[in-house]
C-alpha positions in Angstrom: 157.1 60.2 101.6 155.2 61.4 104.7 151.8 61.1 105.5 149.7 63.5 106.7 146.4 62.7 108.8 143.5 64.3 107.2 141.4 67.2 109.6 138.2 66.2 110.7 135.6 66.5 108.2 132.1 67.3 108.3 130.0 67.5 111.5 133.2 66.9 112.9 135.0 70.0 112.0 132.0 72.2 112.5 132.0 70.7 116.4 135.9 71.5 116.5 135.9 75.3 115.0 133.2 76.0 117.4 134.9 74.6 120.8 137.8 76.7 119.3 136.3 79.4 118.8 136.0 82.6 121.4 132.9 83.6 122.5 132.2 87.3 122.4 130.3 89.4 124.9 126.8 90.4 123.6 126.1 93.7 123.0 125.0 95.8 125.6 121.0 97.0 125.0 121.2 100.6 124.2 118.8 103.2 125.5 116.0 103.6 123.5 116.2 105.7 120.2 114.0 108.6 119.8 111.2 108.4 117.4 112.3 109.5 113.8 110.5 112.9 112.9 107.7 112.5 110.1 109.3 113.8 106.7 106.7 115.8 106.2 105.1 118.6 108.8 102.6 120.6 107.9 100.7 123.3 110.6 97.4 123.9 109.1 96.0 124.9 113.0 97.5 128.4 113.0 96.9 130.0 110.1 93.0 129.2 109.9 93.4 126.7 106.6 90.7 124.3 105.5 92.4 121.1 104.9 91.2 119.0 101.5 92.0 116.4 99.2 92.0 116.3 95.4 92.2 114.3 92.6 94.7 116.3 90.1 93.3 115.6 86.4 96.3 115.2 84.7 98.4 113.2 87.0 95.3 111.0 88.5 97.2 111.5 91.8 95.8 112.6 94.7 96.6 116.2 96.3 96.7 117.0 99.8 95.9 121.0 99.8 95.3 123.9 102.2 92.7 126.4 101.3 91.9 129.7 102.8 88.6 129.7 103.5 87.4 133.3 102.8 89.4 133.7 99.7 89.5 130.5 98.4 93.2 130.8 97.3 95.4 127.4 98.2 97.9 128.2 100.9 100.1 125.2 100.7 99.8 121.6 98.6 101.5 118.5 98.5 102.6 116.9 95.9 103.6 121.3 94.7 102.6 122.4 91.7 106.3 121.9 90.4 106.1 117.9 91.3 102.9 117.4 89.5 103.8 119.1 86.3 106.9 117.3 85.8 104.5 113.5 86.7 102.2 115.3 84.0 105.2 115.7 81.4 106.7 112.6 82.1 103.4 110.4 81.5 103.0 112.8 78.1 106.2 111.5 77.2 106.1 108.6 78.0 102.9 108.3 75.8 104.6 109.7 72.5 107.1 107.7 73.0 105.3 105.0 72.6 103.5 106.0 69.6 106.4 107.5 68.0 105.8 105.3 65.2 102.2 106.7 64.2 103.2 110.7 64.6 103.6 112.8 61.1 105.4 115.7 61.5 104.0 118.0 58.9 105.2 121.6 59.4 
């Protein structure tokens, strides 16, 4: 039979991998990255807009619109109209799903 000398162990093998091992050239810094873009613009300067903020009644969420201010008529909103139905439908369902135990459905 032949016997073989154990590797080190340990501390021992950790100091012996790393004198091994090849160090690598760091990474060169690159040139600085431009800002990233907001992911959301809105211009309310040019077209004369009132800016305000709301509290939509069926969502509870608050709603960033842009009035005219001599009609009166909203220009452009965020969340849309489209975004806070579907939160609106969602929470509805949610809801009677939750009491789907208590509904009669009597035609």
């Amino acid at each position: 039979m032949t016997s073989t000398t154990p590797g080190p162990q340990g501390l021992e093998a950790l100091g012996a991998t790393a004198a091994a091992a090849v160090t690598q050239e760091a990474p060169r810094p690159q040139t600085p990255a431009k800002p990233l873009e907001p992911a959301v613009k809105l211009d309310i300067g040019t077209n004369g807009g009132k800016a305000r903020y709301i509290q939509d009644p069926d969502t509870s969420s608050i709603v960033f619109q842009v009035v005219d201010p001599s009609s009166g008529n909203v220009i452009d909103q965020l969340p849309s109209e489209t975004a806070l139905r579907n939160r609106a439908y969602d929470s509805a369902r949610s809801t009677l799903g939750s009491q789907s135990g208590s509904l009669s459905r009597v035609a």
